[in-house]
Rosetta silent file (secondary structure, phi, psi, omega in degrees, C-alpha in Angstrom):
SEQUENCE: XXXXXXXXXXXXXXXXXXXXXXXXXXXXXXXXXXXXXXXXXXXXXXXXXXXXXXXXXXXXXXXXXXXXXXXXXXXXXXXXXXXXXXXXXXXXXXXXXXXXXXXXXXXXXXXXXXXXXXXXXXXXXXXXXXXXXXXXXXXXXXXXXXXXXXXXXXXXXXXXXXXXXXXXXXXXXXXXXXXXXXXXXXXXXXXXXXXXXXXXXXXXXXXXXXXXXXXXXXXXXXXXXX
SCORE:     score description
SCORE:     0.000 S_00000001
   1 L     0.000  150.564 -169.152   -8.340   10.927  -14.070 S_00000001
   2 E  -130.533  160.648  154.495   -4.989    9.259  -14.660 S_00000001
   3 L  -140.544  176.601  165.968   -1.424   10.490  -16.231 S_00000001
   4 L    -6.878  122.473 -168.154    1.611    8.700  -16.462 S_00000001
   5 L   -79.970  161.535 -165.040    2.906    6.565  -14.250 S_00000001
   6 L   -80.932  162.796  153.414    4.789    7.657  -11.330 S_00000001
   7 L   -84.889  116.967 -145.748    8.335    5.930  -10.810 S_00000001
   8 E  -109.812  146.837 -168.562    7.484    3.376   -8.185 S_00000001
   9 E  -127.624   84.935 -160.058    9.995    1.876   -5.790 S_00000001
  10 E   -71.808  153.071  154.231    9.019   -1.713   -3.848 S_00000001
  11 E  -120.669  148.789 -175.937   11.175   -1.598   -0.459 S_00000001
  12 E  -128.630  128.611  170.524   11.054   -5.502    0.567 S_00000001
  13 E  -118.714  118.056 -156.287   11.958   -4.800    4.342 S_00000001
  14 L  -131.112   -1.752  164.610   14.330   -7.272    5.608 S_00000001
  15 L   -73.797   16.674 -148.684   15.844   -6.002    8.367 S_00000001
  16 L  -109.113  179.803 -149.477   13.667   -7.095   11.433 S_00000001
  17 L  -110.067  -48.023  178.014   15.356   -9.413   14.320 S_00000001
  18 L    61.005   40.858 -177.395   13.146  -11.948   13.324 S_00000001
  19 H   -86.576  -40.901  174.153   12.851  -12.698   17.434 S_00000001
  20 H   -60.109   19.348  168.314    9.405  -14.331   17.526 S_00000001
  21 H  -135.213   11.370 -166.706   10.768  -17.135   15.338 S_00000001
  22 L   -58.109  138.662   19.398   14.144  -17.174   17.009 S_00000001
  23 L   -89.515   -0.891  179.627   16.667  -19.064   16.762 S_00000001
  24 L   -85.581  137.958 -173.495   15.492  -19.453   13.546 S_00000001
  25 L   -67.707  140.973 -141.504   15.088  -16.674   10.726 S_00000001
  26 L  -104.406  -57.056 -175.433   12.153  -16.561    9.494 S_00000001
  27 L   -85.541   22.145  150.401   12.953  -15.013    6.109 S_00000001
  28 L   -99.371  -35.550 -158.490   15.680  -17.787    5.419 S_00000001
  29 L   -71.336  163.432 -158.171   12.945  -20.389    5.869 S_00000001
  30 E  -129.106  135.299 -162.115   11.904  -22.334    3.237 S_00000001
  31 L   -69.829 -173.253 -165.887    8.274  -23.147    1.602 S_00000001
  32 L   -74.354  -23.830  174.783    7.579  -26.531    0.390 S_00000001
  33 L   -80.438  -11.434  174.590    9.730  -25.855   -3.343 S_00000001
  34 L   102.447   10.048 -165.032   12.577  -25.217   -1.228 S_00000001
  35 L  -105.885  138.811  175.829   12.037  -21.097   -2.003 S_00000001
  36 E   -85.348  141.810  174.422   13.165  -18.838    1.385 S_00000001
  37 L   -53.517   -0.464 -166.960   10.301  -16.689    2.330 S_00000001
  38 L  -124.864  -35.211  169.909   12.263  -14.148    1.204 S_00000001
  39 H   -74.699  -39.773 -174.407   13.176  -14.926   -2.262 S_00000001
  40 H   -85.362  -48.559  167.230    9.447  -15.498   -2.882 S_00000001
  41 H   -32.535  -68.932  175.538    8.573  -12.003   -1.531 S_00000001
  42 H   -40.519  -57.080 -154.185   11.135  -10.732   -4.074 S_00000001
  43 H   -60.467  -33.385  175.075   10.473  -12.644   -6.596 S_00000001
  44 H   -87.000   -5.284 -155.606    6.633  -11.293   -6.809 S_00000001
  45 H  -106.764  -38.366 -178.996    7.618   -8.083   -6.270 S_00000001
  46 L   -70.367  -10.380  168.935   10.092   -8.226   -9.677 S_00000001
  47 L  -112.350   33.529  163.172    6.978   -9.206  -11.368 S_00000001
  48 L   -86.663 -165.408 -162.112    5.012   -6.035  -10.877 S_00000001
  49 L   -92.118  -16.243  168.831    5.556   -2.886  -12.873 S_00000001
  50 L   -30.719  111.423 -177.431    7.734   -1.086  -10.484 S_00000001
  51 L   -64.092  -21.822  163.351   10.485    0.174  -11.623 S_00000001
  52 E  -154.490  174.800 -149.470   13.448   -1.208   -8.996 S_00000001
  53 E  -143.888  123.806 -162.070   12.646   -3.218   -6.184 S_00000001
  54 E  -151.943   98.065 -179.821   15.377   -2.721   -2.924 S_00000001
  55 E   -80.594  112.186 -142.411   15.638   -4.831   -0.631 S_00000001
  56 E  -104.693  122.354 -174.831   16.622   -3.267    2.830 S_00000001
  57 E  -113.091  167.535 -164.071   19.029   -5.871    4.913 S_00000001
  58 E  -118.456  179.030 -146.029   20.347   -5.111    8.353 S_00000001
  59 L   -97.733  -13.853  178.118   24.497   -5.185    8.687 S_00000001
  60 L  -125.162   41.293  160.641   24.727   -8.589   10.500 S_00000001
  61 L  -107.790   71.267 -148.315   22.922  -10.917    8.879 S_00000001
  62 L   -59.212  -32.777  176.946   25.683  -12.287    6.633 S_00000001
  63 L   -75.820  -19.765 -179.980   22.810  -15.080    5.106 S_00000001
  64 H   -59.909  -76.265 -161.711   20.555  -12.496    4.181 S_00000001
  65 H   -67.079   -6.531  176.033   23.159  -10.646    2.305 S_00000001
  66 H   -81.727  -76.460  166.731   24.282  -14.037    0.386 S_00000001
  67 H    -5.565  -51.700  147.363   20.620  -14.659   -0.262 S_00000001
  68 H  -124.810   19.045  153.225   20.587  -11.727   -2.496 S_00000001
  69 H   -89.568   -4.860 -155.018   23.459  -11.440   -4.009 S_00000001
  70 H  -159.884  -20.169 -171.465   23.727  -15.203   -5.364 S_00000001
  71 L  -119.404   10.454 -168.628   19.695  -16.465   -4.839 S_00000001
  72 L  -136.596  158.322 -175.270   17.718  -13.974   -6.259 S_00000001
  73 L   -75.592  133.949 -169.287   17.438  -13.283   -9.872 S_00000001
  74 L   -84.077  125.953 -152.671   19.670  -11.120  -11.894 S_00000001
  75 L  -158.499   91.375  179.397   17.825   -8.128  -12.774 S_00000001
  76 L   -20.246  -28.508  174.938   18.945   -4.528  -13.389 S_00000001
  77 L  -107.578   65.730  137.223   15.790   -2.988  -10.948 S_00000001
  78 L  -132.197  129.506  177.466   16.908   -5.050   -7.982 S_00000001
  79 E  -109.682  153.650  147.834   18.766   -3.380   -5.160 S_00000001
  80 E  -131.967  161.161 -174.982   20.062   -3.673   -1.707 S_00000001
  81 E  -141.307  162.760 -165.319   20.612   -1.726    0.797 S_00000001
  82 E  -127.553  144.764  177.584   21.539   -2.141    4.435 S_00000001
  83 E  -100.622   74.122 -171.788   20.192   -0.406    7.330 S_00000001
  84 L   -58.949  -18.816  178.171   23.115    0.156    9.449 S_00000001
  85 L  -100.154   13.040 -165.887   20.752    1.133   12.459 S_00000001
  86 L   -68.736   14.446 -163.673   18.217   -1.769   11.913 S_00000001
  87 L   -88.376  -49.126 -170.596   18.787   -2.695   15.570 S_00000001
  88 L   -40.548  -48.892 -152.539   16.771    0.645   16.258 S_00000001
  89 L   142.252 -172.196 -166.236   13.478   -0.906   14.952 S_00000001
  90 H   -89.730    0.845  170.142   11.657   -0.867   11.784 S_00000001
  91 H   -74.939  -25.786  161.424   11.961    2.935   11.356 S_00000001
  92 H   -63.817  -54.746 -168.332   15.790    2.184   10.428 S_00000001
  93 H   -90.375  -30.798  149.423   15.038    0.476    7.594 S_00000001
  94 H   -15.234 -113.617 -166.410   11.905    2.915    6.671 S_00000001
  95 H    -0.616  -63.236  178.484   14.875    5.353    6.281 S_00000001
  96 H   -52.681  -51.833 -159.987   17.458    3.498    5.054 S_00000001
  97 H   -74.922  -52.142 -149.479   14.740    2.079    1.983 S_00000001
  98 H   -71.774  -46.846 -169.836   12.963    5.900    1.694 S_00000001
  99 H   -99.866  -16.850  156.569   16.306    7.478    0.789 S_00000001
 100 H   -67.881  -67.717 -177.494   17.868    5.233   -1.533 S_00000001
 101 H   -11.174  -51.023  175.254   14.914    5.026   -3.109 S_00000001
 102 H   -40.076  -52.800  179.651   15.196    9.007   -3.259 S_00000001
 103 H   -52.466  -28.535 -173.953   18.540    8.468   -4.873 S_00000001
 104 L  -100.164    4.599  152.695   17.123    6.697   -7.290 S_00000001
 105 L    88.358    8.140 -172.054   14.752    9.629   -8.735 S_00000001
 106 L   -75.674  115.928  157.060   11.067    6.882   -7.189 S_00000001
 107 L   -97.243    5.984  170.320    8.384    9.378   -6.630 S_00000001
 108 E  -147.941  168.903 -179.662    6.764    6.655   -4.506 S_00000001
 109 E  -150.687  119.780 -168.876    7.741    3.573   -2.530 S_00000001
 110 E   -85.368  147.247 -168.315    5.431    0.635   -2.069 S_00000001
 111 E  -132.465  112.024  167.119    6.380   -0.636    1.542 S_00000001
 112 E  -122.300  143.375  178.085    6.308   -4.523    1.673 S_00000001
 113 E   -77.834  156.992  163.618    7.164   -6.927    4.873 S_00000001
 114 L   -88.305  -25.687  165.926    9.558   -9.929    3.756 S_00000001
 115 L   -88.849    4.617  158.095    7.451  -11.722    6.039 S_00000001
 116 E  -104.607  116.267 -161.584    4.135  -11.490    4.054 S_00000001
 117 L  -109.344  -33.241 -172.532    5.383  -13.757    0.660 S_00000001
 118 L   -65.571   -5.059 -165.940    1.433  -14.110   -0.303 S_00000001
 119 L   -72.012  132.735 -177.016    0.965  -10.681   -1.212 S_00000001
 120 L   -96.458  177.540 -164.124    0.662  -11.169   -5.249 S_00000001
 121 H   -71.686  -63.947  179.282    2.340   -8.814   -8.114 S_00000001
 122 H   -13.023  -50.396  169.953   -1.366   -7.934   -8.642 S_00000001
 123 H   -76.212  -27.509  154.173   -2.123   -5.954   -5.499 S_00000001
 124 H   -49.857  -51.889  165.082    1.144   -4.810   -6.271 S_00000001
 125 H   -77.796   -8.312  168.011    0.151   -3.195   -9.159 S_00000001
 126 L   -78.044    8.224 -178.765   -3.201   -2.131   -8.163 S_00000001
 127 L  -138.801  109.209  134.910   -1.718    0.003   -5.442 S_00000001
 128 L  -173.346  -46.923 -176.038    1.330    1.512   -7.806 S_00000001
 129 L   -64.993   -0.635  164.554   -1.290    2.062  -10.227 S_00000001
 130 L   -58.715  -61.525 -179.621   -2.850    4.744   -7.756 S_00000001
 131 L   -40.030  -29.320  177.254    0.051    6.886   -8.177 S_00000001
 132 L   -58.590  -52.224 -149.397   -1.176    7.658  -11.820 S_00000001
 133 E   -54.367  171.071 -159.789   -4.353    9.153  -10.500 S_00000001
 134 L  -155.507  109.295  -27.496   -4.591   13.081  -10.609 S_00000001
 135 L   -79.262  146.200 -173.237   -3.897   13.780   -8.046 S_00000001
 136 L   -56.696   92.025 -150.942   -2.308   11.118   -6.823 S_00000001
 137 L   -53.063  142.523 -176.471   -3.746   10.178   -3.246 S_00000001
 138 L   -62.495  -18.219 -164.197   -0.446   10.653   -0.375 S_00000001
 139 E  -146.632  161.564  171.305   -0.664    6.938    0.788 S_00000001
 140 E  -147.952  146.222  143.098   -3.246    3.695   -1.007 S_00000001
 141 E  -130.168 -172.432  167.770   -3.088    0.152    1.315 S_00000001
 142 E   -83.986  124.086 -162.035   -5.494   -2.784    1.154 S_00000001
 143 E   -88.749  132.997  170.608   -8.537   -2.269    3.517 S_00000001
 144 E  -142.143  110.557  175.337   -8.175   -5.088    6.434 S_00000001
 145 L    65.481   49.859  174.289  -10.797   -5.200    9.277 S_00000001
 146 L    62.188   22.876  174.222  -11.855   -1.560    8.151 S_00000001
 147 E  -148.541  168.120 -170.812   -8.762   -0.173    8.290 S_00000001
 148 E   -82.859  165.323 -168.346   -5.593    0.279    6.180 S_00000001
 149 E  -132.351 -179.001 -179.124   -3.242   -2.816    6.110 S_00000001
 150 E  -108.466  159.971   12.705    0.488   -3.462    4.055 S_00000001
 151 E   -66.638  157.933  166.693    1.430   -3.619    1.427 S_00000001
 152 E  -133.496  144.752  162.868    0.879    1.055    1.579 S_00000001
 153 E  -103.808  160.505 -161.639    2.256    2.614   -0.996 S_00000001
 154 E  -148.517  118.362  165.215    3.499    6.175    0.291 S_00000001
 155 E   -57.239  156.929  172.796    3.675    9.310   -2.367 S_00000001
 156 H   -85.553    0.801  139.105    6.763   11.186   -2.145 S_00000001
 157 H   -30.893  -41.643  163.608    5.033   13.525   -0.407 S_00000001
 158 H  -106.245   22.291  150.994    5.141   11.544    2.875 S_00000001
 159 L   -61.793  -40.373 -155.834    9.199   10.611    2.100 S_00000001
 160 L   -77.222  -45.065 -176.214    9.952   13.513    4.996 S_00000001
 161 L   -67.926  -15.635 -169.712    7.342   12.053    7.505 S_00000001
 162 L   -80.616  -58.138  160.419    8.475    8.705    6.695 S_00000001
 163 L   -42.351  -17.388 -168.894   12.096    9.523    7.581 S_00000001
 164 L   -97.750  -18.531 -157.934   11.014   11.006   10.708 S_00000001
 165 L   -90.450  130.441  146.799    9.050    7.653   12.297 S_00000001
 166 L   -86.999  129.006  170.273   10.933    6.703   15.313 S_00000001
 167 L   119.150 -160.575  169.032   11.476    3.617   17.104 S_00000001
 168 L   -94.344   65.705 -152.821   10.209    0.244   16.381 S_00000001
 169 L  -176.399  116.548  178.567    7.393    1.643   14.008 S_00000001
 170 L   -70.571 -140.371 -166.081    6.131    1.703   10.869 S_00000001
 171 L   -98.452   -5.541 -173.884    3.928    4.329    8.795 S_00000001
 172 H   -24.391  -83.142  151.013    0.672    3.680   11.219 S_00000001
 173 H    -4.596  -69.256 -174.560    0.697    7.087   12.951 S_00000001
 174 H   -71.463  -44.802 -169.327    1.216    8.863    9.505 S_00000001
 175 H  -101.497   20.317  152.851   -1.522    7.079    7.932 S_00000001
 176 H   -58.255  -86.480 -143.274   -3.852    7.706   11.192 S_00000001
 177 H   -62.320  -49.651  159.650   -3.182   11.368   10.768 S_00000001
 178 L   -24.873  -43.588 -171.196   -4.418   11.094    6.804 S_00000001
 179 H    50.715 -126.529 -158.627   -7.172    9.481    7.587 S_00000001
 180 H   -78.740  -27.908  179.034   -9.973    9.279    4.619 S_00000001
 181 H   -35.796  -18.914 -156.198   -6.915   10.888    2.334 S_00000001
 182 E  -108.583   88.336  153.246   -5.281    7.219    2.416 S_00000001
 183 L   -29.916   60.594 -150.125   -6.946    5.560   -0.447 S_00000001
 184 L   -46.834   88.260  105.282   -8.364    1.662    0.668 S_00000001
 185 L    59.331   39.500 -168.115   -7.890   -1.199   -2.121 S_00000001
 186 L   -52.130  154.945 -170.643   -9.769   -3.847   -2.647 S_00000001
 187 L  -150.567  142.999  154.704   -7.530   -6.883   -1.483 S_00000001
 188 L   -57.795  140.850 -158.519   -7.822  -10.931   -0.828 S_00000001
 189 L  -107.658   22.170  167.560   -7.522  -11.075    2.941 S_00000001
 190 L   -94.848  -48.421 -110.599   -5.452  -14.640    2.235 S_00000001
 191 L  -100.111  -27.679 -154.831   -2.927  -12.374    0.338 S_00000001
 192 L  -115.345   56.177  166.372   -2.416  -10.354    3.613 S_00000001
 193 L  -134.634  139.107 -171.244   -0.675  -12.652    5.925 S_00000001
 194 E   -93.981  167.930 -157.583    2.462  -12.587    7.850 S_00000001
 195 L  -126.327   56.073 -153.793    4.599  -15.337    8.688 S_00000001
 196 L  -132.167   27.236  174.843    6.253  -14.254   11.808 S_00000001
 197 L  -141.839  161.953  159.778    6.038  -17.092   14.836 S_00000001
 198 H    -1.331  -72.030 -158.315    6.784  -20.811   14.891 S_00000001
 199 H   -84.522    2.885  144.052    3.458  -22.387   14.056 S_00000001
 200 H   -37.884  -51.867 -157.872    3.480  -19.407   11.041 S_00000001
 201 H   -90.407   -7.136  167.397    6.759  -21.009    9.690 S_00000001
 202 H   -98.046    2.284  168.942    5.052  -24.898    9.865 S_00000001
 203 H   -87.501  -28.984 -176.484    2.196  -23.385    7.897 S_00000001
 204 H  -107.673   -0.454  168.163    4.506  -21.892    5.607 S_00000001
 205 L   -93.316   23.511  166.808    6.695  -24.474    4.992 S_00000001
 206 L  -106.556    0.255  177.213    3.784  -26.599    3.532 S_00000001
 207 L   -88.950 -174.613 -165.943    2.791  -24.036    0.834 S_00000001
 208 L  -126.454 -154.115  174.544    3.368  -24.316   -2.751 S_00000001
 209 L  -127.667   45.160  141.815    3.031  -21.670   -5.588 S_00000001
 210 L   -38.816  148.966  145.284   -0.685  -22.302   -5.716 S_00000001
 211 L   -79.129  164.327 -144.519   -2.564  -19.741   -6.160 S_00000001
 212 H   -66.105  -34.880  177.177   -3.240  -17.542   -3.819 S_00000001
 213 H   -84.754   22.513 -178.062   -6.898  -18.601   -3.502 S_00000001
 214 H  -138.429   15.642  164.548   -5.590  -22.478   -3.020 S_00000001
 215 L   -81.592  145.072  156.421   -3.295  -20.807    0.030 S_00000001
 216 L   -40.237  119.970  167.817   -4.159  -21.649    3.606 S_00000001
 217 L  -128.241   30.370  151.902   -6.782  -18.981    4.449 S_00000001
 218 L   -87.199    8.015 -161.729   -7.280  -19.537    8.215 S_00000001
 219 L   -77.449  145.379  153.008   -4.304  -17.916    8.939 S_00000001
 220 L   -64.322  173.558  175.945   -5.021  -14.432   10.486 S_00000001
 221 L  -134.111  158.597 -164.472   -3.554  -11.442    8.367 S_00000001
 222 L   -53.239  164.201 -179.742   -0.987   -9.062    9.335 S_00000001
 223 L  -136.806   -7.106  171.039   -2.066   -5.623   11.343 S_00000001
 224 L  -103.532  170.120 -166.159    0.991   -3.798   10.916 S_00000001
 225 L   -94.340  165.933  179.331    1.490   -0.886    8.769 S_00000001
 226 L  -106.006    0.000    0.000    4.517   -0.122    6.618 S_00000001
């Protein structure tokens, strides 16, 4: 049974160190059109149905914050926000994303890496379109190796537990402790790969904006949770 849709919130998490590709950042680099890995993450994310899309930057990455202020498109649901504590780990910007978001009245928040760019608006909206459901399951990802994978979308139900993850750490834990509760996805397992070491970033500067099923798909896919 479905009702209305919930007001859905992308967090594009952008705040990472970005040390396994150091020195360079990995979400300045740029795909074979010249588009930063970062820009293209947005850029699918503005074309699902979500109503604002907030992209959480950490306070000293000065290119980052030019990047979306001046390279991304202007578009009344895109935000940013900075994660003054992003040093702590990825649980800063959890925080940081989870409570604007709050501010901004989002009964859910779709949790996307900046370093996965393949994930399409499609899977975006197949996991926002969960939230309709009655009742509305606390967390939906994409099933990867029999388990849940990112993008997760997180009910606002799980905002308090989300706020709570310490550390260098995503939502894992939390959607351990759900268990069968956490609604699986079908998903392309090309769609669900990150782009977060050297030979990642020569793989990714040869794609195009094929489609997704004309993407490299030996790559492994990501294992962390959001």
């Amino acid at each position: 049974m479905a009702e209305a849709a919930a007001t859905v919130a992308v967090l594009v998490l952008a705040a990472g160190r970005s040390s396994r590709t150091a020195p360079a950042h990995k979400l300045l680099a740029p795909d074979a059109t010249g588009q930063t890995m970062l820009a293209r993450t947005v850029n699918t994310a503005l074309l699902s149905r979500a109503a604002h899309i907030i992209v959480v930057v950490p306070p000293n990455q000065p290119d980052l914050h030019h990047l979306v202020q001046t390279a991304l498109p202007t578009d009344p649901r895109l935000h940013s926000c900075t994660a003054h504590n992003a040093a702590q780990g990825l649980s800063a910007s959890l925080k940081a994303g989870v409570a604007y978001a709050e501010n901004l009245g989002a009964q859910a928040v779709l949790v996307c890496l900046g370093d996965m760019p393949l994930v399409s608006a499609t899977l975006m909206n197949a996991l926002i379109a969960t939230q309709a459901l009655v009742p509305p399951p606390p967390a939906a990802a994409p099933e990867l190796a029999g388990r849940p994978g990112n993008p997760v979308i997180w009910h606002h139900s799980q905002f308090a537990a989300l706020k709570a993850v310490e550390g260098d750490k995503g939502g894992r834990a939390i959607l351990a402790a759900l268990g069968a509760a956490v609604l699986r996805v079908p998903a392309n397992p090309a769609e669900l790969v990150d782009f977060d070491t050297p030979e990642r970033l020569a793989e990714f500067a040869r794609l195009t904006k094929a489609p997704i099923d004309q993407e490299p798909s030996a790559l492994k896919s990501s294992t962390r949770a959001g």
